[in-house]
N, CA and C atoms as a LAMMPS dump frame, in Angstrom:
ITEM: TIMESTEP
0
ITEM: NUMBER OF ATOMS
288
ITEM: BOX BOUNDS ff ff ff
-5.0000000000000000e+02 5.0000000000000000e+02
-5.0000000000000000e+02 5.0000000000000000e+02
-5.0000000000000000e+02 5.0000000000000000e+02
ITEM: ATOMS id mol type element x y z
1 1 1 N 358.508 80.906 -313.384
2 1 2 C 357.929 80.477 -314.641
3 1 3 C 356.477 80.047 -314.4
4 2 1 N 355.624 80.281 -315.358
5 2 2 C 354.153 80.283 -315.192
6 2 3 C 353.66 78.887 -315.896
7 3 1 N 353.27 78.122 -315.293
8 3 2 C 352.804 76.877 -315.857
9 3 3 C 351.509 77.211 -316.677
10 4 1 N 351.171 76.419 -317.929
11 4 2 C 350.087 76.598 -318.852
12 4 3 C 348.747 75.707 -318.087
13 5 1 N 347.505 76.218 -318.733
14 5 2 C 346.581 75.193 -318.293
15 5 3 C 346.734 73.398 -318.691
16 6 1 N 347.355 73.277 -319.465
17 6 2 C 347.578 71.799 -319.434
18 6 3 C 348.434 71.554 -318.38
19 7 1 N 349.543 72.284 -318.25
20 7 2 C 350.774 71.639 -317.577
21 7 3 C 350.026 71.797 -315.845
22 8 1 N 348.648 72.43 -315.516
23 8 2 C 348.156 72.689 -314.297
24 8 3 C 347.341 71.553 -314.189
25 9 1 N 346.902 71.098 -315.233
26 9 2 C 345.42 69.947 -315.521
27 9 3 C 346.144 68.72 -315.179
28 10 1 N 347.293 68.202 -315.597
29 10 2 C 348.194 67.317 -315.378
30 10 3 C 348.622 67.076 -314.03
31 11 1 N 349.068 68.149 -313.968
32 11 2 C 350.185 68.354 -312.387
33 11 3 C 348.893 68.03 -311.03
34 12 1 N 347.488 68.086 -311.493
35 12 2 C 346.351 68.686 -310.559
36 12 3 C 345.652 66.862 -310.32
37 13 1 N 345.808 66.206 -311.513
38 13 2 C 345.438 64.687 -311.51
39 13 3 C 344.402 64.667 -312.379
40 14 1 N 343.685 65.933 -313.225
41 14 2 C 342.657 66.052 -313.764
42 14 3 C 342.879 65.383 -315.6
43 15 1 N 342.365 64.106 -315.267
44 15 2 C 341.867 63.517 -316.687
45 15 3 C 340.66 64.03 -317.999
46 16 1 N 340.846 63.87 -319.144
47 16 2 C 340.067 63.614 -319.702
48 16 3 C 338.685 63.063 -319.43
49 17 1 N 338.88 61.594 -318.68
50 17 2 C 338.05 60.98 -318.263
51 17 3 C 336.726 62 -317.468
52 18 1 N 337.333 62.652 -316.544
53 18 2 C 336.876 63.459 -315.623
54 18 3 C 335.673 64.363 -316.061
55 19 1 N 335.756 64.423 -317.224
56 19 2 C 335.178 65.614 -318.615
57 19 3 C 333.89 64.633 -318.851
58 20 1 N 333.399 63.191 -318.691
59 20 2 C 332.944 62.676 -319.135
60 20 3 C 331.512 61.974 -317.914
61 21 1 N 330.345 62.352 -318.626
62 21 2 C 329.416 62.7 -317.049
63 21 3 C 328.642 61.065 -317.591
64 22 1 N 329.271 59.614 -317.074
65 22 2 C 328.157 59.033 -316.903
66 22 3 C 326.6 58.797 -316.934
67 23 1 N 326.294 59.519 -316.41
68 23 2 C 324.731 59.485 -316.513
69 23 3 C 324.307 59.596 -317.679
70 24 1 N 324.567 60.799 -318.433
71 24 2 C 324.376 61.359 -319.678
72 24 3 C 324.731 60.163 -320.755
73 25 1 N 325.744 59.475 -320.549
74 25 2 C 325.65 58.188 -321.389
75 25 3 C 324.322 57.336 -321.087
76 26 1 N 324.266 56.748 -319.931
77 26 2 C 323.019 56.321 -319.956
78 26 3 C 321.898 56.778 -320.104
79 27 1 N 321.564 57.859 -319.779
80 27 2 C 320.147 58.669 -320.539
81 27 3 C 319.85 58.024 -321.826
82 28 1 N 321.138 58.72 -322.383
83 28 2 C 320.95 57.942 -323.771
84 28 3 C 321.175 56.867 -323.76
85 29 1 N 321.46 55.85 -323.866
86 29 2 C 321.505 54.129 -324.095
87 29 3 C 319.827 53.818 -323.678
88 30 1 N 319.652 54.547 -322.572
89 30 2 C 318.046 54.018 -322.104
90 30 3 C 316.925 54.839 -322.808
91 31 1 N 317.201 55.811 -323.5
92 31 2 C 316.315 56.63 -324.323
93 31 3 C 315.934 56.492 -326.058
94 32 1 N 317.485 55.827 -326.41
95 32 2 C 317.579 55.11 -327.794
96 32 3 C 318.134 53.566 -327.792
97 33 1 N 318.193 53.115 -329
98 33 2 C 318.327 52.093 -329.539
99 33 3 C 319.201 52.028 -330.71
100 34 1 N 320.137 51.391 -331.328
101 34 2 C 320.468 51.2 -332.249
102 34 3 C 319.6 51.39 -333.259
103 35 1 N 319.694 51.594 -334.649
104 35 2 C 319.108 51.312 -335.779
105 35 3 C 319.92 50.176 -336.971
106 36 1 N 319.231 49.95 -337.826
107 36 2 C 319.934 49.535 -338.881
108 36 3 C 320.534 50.097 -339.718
109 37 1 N 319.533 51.225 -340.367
110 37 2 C 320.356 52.21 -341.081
111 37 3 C 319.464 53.187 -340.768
112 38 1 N 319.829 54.599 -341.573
113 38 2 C 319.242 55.586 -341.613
114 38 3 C 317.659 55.565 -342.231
115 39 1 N 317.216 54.643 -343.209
116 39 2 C 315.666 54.766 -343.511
117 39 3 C 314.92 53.874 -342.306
118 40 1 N 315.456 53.404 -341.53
119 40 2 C 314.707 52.986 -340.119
120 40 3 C 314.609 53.261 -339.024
121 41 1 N 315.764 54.564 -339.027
122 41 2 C 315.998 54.888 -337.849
123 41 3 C 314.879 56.605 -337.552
124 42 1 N 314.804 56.718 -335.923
125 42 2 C 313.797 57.731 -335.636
126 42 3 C 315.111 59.539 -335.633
127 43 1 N 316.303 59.125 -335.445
128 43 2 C 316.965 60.445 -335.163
129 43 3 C 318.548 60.07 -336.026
130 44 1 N 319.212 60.738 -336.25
131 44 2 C 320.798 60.849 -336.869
132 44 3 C 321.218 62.119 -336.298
133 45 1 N 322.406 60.995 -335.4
134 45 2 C 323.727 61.701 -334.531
135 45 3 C 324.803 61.556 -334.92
136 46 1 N 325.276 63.388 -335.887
137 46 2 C 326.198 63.734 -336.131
138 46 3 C 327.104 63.824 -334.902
139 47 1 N 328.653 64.565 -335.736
140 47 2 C 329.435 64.866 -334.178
141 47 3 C 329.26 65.971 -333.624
142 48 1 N 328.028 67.039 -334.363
143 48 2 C 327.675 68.03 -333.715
144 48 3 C 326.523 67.279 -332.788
145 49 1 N 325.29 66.773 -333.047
146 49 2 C 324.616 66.388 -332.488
147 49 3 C 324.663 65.529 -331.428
148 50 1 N 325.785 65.197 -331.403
149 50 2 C 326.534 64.63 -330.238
150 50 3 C 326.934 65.369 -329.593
151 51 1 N 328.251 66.215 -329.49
152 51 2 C 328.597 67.326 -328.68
153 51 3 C 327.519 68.003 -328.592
154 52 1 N 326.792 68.311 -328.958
155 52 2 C 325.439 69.481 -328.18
156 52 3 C 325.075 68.164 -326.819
157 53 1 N 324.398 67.296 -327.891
158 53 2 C 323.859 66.435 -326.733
159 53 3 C 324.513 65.939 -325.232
160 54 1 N 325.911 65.349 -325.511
161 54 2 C 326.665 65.566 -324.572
162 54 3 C 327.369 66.634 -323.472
163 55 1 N 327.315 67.948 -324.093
164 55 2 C 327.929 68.579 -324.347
165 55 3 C 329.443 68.228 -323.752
166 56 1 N 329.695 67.92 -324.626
167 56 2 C 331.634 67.205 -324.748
168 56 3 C 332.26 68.45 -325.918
169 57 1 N 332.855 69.235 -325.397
170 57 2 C 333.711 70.138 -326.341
171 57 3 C 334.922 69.738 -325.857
172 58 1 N 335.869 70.028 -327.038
173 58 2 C 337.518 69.589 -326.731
174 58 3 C 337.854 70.255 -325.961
175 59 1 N 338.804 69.966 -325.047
176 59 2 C 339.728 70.976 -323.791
177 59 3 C 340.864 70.379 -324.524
178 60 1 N 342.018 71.101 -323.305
179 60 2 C 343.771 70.739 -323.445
180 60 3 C 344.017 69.607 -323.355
181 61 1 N 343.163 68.605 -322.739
182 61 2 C 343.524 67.462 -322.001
183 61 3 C 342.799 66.812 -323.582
184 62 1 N 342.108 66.976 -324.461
185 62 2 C 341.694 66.156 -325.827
186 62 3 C 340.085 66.438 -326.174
187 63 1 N 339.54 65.519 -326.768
188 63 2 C 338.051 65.298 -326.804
189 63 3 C 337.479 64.326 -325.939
190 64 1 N 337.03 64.846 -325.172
191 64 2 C 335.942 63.844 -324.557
192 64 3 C 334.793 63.332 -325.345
193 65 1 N 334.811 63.294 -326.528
194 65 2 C 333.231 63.1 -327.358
195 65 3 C 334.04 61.482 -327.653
196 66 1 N 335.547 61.321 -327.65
197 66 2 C 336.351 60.402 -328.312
198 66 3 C 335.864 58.858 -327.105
199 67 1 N 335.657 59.37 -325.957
200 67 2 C 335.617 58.621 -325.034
201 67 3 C 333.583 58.3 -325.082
202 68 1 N 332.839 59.165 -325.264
203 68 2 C 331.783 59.041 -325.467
204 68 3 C 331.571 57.73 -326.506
205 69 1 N 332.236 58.176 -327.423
206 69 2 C 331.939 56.762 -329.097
207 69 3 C 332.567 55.872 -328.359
208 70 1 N 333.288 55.661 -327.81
209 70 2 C 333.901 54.405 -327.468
210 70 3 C 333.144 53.678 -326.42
211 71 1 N 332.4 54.694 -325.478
212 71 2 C 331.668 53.85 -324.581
213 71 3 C 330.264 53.224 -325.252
214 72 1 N 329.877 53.708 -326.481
215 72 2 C 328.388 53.664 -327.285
216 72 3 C 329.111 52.651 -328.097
217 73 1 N 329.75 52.589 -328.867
218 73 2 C 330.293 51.378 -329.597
219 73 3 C 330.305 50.121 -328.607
220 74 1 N 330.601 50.354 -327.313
221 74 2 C 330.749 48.912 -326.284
222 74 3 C 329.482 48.894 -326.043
223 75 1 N 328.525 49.127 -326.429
224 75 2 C 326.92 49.027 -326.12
225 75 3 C 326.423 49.174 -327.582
226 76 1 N 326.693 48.876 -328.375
227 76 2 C 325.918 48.273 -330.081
228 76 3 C 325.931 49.49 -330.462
229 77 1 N 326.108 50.987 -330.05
230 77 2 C 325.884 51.816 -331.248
231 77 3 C 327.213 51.563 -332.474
232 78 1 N 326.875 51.964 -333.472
233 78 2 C 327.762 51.789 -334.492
234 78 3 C 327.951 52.876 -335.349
235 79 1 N 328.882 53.682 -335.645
236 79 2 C 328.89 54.638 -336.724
237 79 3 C 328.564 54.684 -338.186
238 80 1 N 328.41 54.975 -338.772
239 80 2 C 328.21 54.756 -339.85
240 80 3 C 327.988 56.032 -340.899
241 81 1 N 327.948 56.203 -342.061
242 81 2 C 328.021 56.646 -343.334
243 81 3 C 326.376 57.535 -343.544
244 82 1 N 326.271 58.726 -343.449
245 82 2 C 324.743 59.013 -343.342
246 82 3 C 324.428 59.808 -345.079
247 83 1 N 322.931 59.601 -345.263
248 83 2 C 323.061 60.085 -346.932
249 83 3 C 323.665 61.3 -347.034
250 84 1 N 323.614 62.467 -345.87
251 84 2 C 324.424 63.335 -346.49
252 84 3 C 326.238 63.592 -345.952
253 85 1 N 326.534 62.038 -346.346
254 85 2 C 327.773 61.783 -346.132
255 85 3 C 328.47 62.103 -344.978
256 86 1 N 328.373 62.198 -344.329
257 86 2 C 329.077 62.541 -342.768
258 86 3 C 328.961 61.033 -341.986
259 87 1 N 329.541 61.331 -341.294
260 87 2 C 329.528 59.851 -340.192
261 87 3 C 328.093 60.505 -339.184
262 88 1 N 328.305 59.099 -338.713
263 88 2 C 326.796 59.285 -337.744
264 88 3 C 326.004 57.999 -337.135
265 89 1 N 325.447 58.074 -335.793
266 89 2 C 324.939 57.195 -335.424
267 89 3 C 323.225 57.149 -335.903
268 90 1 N 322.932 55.602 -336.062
269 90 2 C 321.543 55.945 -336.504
270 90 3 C 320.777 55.231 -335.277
271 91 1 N 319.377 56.337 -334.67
272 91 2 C 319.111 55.508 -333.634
273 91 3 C 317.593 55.685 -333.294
274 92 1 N 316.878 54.319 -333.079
275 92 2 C 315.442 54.853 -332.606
276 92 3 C 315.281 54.881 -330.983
277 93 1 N 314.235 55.443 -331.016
278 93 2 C 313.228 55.325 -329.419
279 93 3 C 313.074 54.313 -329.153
280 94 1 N 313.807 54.194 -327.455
281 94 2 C 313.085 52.931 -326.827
282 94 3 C 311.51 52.929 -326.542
283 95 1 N 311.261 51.782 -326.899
284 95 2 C 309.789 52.338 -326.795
285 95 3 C 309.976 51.637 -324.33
286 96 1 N 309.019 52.382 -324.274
287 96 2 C 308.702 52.147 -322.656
288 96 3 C 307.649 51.464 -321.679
């Protein structure tokens, strides 16, 4: 019997987590800033603009973009409601 790619990803020790490149979080945390809302902010990060940026696409093992928001929420980003209705982070330039 032929095991599937999940049942290999599992059996192998390979997490979700694993999917998820550190650095690239901090790039960003040290490159932006929170905003208040969208008329103050310098950029708006959809969940496309996120997955590009990250590039976090779903595998078998889930979304890694899920683990991304969660690490940006524990560092002040906040989601929120954007005018053209979608969720989204609003965020400026650190200045340097």
């Amino acid at each position: 019997m032929k095991k599937d790619n999940n049942e290999e990803e599992k059996s192998s020790g390979v997490s979700l987590e694993d999917y998820v490149i550190p650095d690239k979080i901090n790039a960003f945390i040290q490159h932006y800033k929170p905003a208040k809302d969208e008329s103050t902010c310098d950029e708006v990060y959809t969940d496309a603009k996120l997955r590009q940026f990250f590039k976090a696409w779903p595998c078998t093992l889930g979304d890694p973009l899920s683990i991304y928001t969660s690490i940006l929420r524990e560092n002040g980003f906040i989601m929120k409601v954007s005018l053209s209705g979608e969720p989204a982070y609003f965020v400026c330039l650190r200045e340097n």
